[in-house]
N, C-alpha and C positions, 0 to 999 in steps of 0.2 A: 335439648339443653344438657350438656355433660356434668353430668352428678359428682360433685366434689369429693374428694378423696376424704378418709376417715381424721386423717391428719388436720385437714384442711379446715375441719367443723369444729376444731379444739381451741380455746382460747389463746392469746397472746400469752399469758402467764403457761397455762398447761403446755406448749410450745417449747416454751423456753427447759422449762422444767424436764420433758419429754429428750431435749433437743441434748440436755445435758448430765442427761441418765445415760444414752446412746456414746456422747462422748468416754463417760468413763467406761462403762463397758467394755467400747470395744481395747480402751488402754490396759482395760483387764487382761481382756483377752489377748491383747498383743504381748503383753507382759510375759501370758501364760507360754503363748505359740515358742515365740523367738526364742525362748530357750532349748525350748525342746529340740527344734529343728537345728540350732546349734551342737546340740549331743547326739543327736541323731547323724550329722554330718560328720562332724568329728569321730565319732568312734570308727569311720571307714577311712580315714585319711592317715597316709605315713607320719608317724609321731614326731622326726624330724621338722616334713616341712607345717607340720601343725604349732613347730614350738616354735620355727623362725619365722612363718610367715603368717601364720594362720588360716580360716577358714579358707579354702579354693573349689572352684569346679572345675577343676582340671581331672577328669577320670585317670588318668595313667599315674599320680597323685595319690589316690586311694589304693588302701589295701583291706584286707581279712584278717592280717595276721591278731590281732586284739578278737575277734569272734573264733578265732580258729585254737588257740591261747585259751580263752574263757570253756568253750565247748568242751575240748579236750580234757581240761583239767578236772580230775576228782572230785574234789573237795566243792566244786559249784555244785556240783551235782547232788552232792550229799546234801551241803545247804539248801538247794532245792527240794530235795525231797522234805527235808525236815520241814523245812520253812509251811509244805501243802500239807503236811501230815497234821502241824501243829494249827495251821488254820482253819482248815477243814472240822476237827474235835474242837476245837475253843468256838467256833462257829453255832455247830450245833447244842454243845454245852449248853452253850453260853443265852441263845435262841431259847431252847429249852425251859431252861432256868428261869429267864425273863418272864416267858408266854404264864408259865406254872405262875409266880408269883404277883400277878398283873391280873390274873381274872379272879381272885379272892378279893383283891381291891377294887376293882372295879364293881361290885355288888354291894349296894347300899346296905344289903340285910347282913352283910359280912359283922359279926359284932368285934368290938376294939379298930377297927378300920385308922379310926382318924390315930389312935397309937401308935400302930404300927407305919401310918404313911410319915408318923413325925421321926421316928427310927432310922427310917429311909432318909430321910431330906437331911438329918443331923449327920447321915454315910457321907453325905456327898459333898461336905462342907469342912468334914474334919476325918483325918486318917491316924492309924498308927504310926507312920512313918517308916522307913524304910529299915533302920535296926532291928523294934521290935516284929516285922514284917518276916527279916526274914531268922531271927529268934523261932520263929512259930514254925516256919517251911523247915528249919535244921530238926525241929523237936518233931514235924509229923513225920519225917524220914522221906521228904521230898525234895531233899536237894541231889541235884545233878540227871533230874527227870523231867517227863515231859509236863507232868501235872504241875510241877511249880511255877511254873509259865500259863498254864490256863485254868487251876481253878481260883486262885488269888482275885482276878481280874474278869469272872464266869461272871458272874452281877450286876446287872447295870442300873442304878435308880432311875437315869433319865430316860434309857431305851423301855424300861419299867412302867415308868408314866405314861410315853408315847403309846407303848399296848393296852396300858388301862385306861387310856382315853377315846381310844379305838374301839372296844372292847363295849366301855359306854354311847357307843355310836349307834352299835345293831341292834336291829330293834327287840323290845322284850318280849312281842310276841312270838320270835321263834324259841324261847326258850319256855312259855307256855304252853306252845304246840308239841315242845317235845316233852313235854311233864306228861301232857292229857295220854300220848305215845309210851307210856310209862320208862322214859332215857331218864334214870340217873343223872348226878355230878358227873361222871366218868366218864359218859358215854354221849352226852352233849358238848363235853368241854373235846373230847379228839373227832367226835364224828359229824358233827356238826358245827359246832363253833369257828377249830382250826382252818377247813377248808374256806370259808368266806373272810378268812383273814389272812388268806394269800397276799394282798401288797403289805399287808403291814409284818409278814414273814420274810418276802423278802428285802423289804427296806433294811431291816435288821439285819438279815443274813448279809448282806453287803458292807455293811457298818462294820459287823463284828468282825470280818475277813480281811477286809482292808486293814483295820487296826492292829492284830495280829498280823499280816502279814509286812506290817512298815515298822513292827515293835521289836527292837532291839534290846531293850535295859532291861528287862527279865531276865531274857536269856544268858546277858552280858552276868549277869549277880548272880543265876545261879546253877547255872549249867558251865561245868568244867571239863568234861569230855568234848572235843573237836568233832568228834563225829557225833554227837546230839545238838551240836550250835546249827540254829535256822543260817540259811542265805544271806538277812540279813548284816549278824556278824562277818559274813567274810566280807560284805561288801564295804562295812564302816571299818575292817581294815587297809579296805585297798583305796576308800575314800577319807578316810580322818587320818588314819594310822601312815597310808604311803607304803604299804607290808603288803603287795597282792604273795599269792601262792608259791613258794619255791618253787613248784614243776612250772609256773609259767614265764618264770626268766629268767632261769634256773642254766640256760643255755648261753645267755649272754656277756661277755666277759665286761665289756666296757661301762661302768658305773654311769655314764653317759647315757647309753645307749637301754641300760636299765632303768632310768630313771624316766626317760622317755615311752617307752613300753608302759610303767608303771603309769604313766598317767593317762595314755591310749587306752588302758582297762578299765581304767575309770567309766568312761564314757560306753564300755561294750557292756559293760556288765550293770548299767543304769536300764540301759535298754531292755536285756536278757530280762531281769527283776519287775520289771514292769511291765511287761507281756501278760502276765495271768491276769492283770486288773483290767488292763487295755481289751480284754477277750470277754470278762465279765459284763462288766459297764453297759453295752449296748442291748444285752438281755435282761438287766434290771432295771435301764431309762424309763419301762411304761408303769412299773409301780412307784417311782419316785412319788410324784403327785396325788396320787388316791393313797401312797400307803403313810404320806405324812399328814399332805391336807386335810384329810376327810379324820383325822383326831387330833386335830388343833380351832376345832370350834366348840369343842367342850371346854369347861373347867373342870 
């Protein structure tokens, strides 16, 4: 007798239900793909026949010159470096900062606890604002540096939680076992603690990298030096602004033929920019799951 598929044993409602989960999904995903693969083509196609006739697979069609343009130019590069230098410190900052502040709370015997988590949850509901924000950044002597971009934003109440709730996950016996072991606070929290909180490290460190490396409006507000602005700024000039780099078509006389170029970069330099996450991503897919799931069955 052929044993029915797992689908097959599911009711007429969970069917349905099942049947049009799958439908949106995959219009998720399609949503997602088809874009991409539209930028990803376009940024090899001559800007010409991209602007009169659009997408084509016709290879002798396609050029370099928008990769060759990008690559070449300075200024991406500086952005780029800025851009990893500034992710990379707001990363670990910022990780740091959380981890520290998340195992004081997560301990029942912490005294004032519930004070302090009310602090936290009133952060995350109501701000300064943007004036007196950066009122404070002019008066600590941090404007037009790297710190004003990552320690404003080092803090996370929700990434805060998710650790402290991780945190109340493992079990109490190993911090028994390291008392009887005579480990201090100091010496449980980085030598033992830390290491078995590898996915919920790197869940975090993903988060934090990403966000910094897609954040613009810091840098935009307070960073006035060209050569301190991340990647991103040149890129929302060449994509909001319509302003890519002088050396990059800087050669071209016809206002036509720059304008074309101008939007060919577009597309090369989407790609370029998303490369470091594309490379990340597949080495933090196996703590997604253990490093969110396993501290969201606590309260």
């Amino acid at each position: 007798m052929k044993k029915k598929s797992r689908f097959a044993r599911y009711s007429a409602q969970d069917k349905a239900l099942l049947t049009t989960g799958y439908i949106l999904l995959g219009l998720f995903v399609i949503a997602i793909v088809i874009p991409m693969i539209y930028i990803v083509i376009a940024s090899f196609m001559d800007p010409i026949t991209l602007q009169n006739k659009g997408i084509t697979f016709e290879l002798d069609k396609w050029t370099l010159t928008a990769y060759e343009r990008v690559i070449f130019n300075s200024q991406i590069w500086i952005g780029f470096k800025n851009a990893v230098i500034y992710s990379l410190v707001f990363t670990f900052v910022s990780v740091f900062v959380t981890l520290l502040a998340a195992y004081p709370m997560s301990r029942a015997d912490f005294k004032g606890r519930g004070i302090f988590n009310t602090i936290f949850v009133i952060t995350m509901f109501f701000g300064g604002g943007l004036i007196p924000t950066y009122l404070l950044i002019s008066k600590l002597g941090m404007l037009n540096s790297m710190w004003a971009i990552i320690l404003p934003g080092a803090f996370s109440v929700w990434n805060m939680i998710i650790a402290r709730t991780y945190y109340q996950g493992i079990p109490s016996e190993l911090r028994e076992a390291a008392s009887v072991d005579g480990a201090n606070e100091i010496v449980y929290f980085f030598k033992i603690l830390l290491p078995v909180c590898t996915p919920v490290i790197a869940v975090l460190a993903l988060w934090q990298f990403v966000g910094m490396w897609n954040s613009y409006f810091d840098a935009m507000i307070y960073l006035n030096d060209s050569a301190k602005q991340p990647l991103q700024l040149v890129l929302r000039s060449i994509l909001i602004q319509n302003q890519p780099e002088s050396g990059m078509i800087s050669d071209m006389q016809s206002t036509a033929q720059r304008a074309q170029l101008a939007e060919l970069l577009k597309y090369a330099t989407i790609i370029i920019s998303s490369l470091p996450l594309l490379v990340m991503y597949p080495f933090f897919q196996k703590y997604f799951d253990s490093g969110i799931m396993a501290g969201s069955v606590k309260g």
